[in-house]
DOMAR-84667 format. One record per residue: residue number from 1; residue in one letter; x, y, z of N, C-alpha, C, O, CB in turn. Coordinates in pm, whole numbers, m for minus. Glycine has a CB too. Layout:
% residues N
{seq:NUM; type:a; nxx:X; nyy:Y; nzz:Z; caxx:X; cayy:Y; cazz:Z; cxx:X; cyy:Y; czz:Z; oxx:X; oyy:Y; ozz:Z; cbxx:X; cbyy:Y; cbzz:Z}
...
This chain:
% residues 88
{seq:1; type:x; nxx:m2056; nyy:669; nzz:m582; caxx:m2034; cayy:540; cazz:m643; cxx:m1947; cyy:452; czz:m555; oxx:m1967; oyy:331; ozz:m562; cbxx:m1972; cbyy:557; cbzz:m781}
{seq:2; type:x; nxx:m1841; nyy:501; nzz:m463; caxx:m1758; cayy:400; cazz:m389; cxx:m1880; cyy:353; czz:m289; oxx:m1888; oyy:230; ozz:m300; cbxx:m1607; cbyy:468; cbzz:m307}
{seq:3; type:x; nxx:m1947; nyy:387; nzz:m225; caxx:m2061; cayy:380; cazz:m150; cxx:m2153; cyy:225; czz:m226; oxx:m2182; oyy:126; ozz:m158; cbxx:m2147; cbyy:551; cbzz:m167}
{seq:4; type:x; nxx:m2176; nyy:236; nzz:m337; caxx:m2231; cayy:152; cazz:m368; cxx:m2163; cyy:20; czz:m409; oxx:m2212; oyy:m93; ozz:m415; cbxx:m2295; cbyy:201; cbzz:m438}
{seq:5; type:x; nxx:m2022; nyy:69; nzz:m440; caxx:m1915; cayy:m62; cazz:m467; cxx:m1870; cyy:m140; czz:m308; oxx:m1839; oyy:m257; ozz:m285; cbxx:m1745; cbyy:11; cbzz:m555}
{seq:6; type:x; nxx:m1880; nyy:m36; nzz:m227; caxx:m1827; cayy:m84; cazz:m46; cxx:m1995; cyy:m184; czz:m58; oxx:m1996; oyy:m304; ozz:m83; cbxx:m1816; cbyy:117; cbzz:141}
{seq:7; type:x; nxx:m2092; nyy:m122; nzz:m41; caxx:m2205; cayy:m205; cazz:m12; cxx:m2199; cyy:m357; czz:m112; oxx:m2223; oyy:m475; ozz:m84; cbxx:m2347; cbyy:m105; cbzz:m46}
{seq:8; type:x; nxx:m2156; nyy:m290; nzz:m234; caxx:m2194; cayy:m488; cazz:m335; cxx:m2063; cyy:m543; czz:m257; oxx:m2089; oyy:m652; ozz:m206; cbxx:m2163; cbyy:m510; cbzz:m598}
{seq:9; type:x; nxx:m1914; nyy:m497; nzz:m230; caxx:m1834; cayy:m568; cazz:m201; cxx:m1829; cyy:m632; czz:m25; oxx:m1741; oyy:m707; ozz:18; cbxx:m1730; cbyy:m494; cbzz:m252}
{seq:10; type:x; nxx:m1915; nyy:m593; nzz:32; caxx:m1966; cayy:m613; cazz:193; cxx:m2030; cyy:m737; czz:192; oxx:m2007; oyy:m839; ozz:258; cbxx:m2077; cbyy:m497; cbzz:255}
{seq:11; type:x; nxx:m2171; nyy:m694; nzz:50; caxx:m2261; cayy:m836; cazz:56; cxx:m2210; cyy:m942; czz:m2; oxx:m2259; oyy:m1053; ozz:19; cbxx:m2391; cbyy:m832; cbzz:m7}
{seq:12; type:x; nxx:m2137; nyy:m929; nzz:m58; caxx:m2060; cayy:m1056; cazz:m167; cxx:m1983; cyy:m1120; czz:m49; oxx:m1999; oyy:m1241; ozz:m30; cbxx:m1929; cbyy:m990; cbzz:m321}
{seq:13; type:x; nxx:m1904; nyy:m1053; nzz:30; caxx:m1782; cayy:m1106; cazz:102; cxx:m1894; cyy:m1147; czz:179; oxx:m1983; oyy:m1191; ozz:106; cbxx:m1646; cbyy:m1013; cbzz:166}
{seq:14; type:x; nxx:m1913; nyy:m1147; nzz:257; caxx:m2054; cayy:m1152; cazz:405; cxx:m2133; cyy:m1291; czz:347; oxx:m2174; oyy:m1380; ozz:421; cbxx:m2213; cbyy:m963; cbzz:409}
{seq:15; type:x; nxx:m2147; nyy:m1290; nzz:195; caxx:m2198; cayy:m1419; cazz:139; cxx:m2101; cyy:m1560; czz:135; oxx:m2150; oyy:m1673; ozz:132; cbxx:m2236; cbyy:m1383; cbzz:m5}
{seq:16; type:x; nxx:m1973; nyy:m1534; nzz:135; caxx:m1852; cayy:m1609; cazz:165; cxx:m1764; cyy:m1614; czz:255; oxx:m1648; oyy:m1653; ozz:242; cbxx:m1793; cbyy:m1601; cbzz:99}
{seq:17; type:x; nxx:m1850; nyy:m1549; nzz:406; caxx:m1784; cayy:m1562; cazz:505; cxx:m1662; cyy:m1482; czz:535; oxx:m1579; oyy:m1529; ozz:612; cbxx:m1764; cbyy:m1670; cbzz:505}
{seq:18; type:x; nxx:m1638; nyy:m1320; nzz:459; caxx:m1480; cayy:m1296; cazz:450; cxx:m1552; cyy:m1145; czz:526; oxx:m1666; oyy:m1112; ozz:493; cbxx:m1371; cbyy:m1299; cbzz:255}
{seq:19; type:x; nxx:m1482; nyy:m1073; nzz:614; caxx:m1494; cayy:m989; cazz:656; cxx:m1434; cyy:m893; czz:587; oxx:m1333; oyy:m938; ozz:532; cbxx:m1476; cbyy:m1004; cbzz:755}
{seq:20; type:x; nxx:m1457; nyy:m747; nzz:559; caxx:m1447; cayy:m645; cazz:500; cxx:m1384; cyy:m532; czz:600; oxx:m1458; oyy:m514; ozz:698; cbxx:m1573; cbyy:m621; cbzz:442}
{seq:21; type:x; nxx:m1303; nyy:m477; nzz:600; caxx:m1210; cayy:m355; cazz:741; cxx:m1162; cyy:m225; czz:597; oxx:m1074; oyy:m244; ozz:513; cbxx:m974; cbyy:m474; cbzz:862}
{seq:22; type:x; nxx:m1250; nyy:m102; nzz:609; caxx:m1169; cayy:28; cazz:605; cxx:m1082; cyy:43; czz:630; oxx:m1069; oyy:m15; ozz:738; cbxx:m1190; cbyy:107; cbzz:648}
{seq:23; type:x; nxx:m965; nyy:101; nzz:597; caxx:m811; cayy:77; cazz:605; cxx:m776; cyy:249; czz:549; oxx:m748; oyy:278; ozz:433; cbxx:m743; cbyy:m83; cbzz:482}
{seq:24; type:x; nxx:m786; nyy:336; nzz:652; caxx:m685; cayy:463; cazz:586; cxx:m583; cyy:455; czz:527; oxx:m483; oyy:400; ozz:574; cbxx:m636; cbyy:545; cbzz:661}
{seq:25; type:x; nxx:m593; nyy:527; nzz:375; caxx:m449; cayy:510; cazz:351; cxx:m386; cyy:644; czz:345; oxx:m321; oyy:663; ozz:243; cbxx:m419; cbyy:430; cbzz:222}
{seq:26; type:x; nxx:m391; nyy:732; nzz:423; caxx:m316; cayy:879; cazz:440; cxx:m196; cyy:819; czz:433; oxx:m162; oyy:717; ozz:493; cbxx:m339; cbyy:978; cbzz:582}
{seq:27; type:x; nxx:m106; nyy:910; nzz:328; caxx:61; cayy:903; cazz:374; cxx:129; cyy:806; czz:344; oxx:251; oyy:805; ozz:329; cbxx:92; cbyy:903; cbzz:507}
{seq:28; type:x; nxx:23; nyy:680; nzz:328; caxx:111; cayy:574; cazz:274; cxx:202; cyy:535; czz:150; oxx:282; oyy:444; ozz:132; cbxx:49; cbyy:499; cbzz:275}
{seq:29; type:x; nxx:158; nyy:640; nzz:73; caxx:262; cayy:638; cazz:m80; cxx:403; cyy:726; czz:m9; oxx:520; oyy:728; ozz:m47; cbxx:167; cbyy:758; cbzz:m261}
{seq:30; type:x; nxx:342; nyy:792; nzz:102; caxx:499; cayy:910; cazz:90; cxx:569; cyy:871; czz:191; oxx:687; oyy:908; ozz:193; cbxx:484; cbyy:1096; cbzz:113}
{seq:31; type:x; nxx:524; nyy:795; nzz:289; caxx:606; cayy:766; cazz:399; cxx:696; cyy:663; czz:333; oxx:675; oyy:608; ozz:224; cbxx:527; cbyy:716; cbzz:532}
{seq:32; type:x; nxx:825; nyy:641; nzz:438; caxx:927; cayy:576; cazz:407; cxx:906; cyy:518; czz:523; oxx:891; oyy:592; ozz:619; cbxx:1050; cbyy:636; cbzz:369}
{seq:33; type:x; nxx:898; nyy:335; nzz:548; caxx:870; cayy:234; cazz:627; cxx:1016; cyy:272; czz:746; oxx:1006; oyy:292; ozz:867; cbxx:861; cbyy:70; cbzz:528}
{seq:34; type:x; nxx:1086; nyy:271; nzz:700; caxx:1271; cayy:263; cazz:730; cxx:1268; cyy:377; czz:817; oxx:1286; oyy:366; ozz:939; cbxx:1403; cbyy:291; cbzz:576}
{seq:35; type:x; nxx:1245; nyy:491; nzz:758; caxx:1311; cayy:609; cazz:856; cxx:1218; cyy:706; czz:870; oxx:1248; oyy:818; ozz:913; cbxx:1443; cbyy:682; cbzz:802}
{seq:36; type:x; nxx:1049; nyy:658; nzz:821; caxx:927; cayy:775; cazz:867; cxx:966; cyy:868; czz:808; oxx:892; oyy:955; ozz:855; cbxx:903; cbyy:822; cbzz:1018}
{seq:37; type:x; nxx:1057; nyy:941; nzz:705; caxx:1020; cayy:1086; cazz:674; cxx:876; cyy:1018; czz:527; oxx:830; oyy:914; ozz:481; cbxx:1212; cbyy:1211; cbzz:600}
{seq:38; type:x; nxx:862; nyy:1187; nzz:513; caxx:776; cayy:1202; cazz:459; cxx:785; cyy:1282; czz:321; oxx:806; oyy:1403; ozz:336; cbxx:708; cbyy:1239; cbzz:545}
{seq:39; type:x; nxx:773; nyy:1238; nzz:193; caxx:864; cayy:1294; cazz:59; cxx:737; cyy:1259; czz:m45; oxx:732; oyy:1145; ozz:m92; cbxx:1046; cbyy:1189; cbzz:15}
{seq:40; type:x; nxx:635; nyy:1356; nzz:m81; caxx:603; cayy:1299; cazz:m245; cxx:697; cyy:1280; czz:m363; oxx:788; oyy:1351; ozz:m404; cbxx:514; cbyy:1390; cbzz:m309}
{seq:41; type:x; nxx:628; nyy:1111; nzz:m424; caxx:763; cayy:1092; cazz:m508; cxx:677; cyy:1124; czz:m640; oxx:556; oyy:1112; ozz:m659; cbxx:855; cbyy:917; cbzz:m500}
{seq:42; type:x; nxx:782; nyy:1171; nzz:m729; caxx:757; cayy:1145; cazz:m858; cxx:800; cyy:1046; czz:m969; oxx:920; oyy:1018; ozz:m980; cbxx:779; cbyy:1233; cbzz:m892}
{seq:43; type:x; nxx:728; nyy:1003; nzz:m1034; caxx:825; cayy:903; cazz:m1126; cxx:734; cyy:760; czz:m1056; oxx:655; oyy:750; ozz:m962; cbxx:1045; cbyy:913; cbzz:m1083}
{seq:44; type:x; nxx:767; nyy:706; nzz:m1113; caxx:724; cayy:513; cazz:m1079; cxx:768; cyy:488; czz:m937; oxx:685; oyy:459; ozz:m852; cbxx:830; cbyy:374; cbzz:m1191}
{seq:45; type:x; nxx:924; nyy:501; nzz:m902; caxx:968; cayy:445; cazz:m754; cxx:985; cyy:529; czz:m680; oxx:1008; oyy:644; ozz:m718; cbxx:1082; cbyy:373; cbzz:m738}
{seq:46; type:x; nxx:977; nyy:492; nzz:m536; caxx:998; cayy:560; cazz:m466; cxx:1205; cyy:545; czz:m423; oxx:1285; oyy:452; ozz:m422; cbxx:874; cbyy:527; cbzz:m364}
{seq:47; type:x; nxx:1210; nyy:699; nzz:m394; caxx:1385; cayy:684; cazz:m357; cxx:1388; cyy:797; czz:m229; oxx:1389; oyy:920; ozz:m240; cbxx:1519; cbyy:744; cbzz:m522}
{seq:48; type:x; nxx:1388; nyy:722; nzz:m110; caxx:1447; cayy:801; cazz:m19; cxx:1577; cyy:799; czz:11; oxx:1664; oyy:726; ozz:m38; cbxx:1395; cbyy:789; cbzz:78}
{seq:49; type:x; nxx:1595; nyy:939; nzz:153; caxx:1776; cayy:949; cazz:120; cxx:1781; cyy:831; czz:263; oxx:1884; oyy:863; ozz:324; cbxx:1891; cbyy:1171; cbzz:147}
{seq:50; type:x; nxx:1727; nyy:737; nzz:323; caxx:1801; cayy:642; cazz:363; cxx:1865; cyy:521; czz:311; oxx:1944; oyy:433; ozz:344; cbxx:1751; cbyy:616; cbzz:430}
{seq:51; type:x; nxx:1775; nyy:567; nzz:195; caxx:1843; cayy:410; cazz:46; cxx:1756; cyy:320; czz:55; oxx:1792; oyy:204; ozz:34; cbxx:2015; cbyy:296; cbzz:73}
{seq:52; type:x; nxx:1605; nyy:350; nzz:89; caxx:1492; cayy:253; cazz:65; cxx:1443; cyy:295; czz:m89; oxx:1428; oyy:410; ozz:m131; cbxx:1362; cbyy:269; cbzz:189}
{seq:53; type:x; nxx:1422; nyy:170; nzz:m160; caxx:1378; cayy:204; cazz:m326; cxx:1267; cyy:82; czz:m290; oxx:1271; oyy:m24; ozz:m226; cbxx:1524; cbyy:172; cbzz:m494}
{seq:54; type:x; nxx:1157; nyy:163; nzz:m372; caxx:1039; cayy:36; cazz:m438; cxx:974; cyy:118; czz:m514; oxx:974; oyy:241; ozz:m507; cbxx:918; cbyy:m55; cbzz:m330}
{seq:55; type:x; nxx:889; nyy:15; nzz:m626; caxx:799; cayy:115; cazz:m678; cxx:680; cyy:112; czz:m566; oxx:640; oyy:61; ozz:m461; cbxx:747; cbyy:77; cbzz:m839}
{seq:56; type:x; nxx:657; nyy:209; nzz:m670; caxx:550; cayy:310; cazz:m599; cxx:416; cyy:237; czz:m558; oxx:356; oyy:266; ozz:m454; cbxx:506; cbyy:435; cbzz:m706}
{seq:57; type:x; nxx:381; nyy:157; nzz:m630; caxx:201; cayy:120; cazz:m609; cxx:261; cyy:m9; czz:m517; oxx:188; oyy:m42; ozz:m423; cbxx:70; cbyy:65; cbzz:m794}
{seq:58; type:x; nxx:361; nyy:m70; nzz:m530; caxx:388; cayy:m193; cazz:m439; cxx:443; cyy:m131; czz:m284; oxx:425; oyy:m200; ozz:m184; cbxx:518; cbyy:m300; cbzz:m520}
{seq:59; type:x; nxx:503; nyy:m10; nzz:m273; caxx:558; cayy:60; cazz:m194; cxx:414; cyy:116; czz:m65; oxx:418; oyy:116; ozz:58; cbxx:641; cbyy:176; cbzz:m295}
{seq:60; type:x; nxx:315; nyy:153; nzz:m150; caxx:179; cayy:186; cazz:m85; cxx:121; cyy:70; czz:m48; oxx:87; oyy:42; ozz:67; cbxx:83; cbyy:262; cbzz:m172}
{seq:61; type:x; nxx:105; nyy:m9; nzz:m156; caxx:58; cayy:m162; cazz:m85; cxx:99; cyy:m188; czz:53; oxx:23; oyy:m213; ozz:147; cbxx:123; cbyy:m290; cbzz:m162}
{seq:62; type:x; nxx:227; nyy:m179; nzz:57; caxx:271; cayy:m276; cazz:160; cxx:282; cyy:m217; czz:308; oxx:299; oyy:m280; ozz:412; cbxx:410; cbyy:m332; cbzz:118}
{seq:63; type:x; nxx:266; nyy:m46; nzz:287; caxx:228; cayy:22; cazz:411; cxx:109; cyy:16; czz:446; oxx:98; oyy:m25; ozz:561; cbxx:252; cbyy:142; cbzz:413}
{seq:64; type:x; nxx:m7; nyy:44; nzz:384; caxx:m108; cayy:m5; cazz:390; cxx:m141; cyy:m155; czz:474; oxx:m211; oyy:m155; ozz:575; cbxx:m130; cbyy:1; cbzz:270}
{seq:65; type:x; nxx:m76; nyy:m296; nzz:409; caxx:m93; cayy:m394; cazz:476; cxx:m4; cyy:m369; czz:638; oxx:m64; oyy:m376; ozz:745; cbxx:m49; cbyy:m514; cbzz:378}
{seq:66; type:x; nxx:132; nyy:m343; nzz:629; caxx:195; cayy:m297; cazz:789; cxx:87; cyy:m195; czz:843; oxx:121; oyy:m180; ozz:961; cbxx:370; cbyy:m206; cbzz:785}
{seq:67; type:x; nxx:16; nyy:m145; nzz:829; caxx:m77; cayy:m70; cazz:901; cxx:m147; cyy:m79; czz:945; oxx:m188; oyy:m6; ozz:1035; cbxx:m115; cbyy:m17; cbzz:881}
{seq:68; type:x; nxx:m207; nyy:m199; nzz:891; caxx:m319; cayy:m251; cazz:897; cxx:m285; cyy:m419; czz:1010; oxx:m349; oyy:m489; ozz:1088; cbxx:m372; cbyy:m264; cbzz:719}
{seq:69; type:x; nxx:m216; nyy:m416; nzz:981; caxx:m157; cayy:m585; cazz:1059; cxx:m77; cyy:m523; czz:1210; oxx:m66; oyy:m595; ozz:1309; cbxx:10; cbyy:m699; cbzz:922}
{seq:70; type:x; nxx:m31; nyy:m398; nzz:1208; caxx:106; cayy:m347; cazz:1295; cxx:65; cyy:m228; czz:1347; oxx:122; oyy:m200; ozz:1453; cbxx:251; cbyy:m320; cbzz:1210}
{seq:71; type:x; nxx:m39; nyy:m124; nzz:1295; caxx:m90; cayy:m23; cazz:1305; cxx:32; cyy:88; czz:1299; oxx:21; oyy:195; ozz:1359; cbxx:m175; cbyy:m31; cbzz:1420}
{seq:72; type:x; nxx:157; nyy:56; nzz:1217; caxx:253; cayy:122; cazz:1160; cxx:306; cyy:120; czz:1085; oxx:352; oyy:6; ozz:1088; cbxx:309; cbyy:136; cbzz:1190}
{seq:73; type:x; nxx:359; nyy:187; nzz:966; caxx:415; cayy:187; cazz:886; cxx:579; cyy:135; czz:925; oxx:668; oyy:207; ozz:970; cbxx:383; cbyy:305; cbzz:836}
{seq:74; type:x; nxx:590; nyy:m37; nzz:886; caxx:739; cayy:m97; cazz:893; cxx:767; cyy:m198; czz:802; oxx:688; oyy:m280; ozz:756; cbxx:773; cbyy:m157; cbzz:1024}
{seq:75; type:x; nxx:894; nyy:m184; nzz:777; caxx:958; cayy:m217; cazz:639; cxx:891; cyy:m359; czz:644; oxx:845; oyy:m397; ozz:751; cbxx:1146; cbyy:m211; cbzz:623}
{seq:76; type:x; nxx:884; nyy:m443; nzz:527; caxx:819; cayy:m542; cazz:493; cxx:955; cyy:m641; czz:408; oxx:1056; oyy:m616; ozz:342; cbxx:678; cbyy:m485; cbzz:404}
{seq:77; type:x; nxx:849; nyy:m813; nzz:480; caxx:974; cayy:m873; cazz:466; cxx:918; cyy:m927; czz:279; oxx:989; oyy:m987; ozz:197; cbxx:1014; cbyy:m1020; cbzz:618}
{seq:78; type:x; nxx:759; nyy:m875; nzz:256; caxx:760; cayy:m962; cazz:134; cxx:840; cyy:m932; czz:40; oxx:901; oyy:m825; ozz:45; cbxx:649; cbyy:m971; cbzz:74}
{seq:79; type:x; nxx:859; nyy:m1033; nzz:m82; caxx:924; cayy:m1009; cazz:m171; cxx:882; cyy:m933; czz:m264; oxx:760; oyy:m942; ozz:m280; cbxx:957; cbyy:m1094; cbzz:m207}
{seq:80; type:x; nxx:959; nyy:m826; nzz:m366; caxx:934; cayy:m711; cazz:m449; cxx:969; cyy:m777; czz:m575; oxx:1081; oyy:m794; ozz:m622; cbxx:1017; cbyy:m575; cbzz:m416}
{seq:81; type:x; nxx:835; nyy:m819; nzz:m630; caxx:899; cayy:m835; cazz:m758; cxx:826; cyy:m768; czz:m897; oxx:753; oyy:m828; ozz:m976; cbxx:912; cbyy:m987; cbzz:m775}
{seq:82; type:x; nxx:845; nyy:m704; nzz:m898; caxx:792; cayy:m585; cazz:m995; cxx:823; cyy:m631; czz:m1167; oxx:939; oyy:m647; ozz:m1207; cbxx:892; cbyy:m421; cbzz:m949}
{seq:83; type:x; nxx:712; nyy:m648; nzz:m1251; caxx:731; cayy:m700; cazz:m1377; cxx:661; cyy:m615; czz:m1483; oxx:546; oyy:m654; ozz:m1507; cbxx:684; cbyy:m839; cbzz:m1380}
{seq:84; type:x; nxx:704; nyy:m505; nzz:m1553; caxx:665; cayy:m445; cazz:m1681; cxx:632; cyy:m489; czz:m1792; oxx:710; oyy:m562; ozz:m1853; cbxx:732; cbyy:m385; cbzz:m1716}
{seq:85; type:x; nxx:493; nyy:m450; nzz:m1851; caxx:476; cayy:m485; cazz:m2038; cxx:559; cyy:m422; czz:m2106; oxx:632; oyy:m460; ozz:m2198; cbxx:339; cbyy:m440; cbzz:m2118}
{seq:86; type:x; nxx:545; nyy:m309; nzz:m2050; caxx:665; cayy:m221; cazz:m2138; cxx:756; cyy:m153; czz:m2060; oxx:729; oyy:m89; ozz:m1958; cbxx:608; cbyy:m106; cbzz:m2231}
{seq:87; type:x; nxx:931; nyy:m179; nzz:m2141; caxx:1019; cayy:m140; cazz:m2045; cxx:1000; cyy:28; czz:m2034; oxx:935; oyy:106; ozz:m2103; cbxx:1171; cbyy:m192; cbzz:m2087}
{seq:88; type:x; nxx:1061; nyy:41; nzz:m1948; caxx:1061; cayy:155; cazz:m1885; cxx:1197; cyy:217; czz:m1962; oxx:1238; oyy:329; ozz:m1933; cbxx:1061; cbyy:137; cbzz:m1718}
C-alpha cells in the first residue's frame, strides 16, 4: 500500500510541478542533533544527558529535514512550539 500512496503522491505533485525525494529516516527519533549519541526515548519527549529536550514527533521532524537539507543530523534553529488537546 505505501507503493501505491508514493505513486498517487508522485503523480499529483508532478501535476503541480513539486518534486518528490525519499528521505531515510533511520535513527532520526533517537539521535540527539547536539551531541550524536544515540538513546530510544520513551514517553512523548525526548531528554538527553547533554540537556537537549523536544518532543518526540517534532524532534524526528526536524532531523529528518537537517538531513535532508545538511545530510546531517544538526540542531535546528526552527521554533518548537508544541500545543496539546489534552494536557499531559
Amino acid at each position: 500500500s505505501f507503493g501505491k500512496l508514493m505513486s498517487y503522491l508522485t503523480y499529483k505533485a508532478r501535476a503541480n510541478g513539486i518534486a518528490i525525494q525519499k528521505v531515510d529516516e533511520a535513527y532520526s527519533t533517537q539521535t540527539c542533533p547536539v551531541c550524536h549519541n544515540r538513546k530510544k526515548h520513551a514517553g512523548r519527549n525526548v531528554l538527553c544527558a547533554c540537556g537537549y529536550t523536544s518532543h518526540r514527533d517534532i524532534h524526528g521532524a526536524k532531523n529528518i529535514l537537517s538531513k535532508t537539507l545538511y545530510g546531517n543530523f544538526l540542531p535546528s534553529a526552527v521554533a518548537e512550539q508544541t500545543k496539546y488537546l489534552r494536557p499531559c
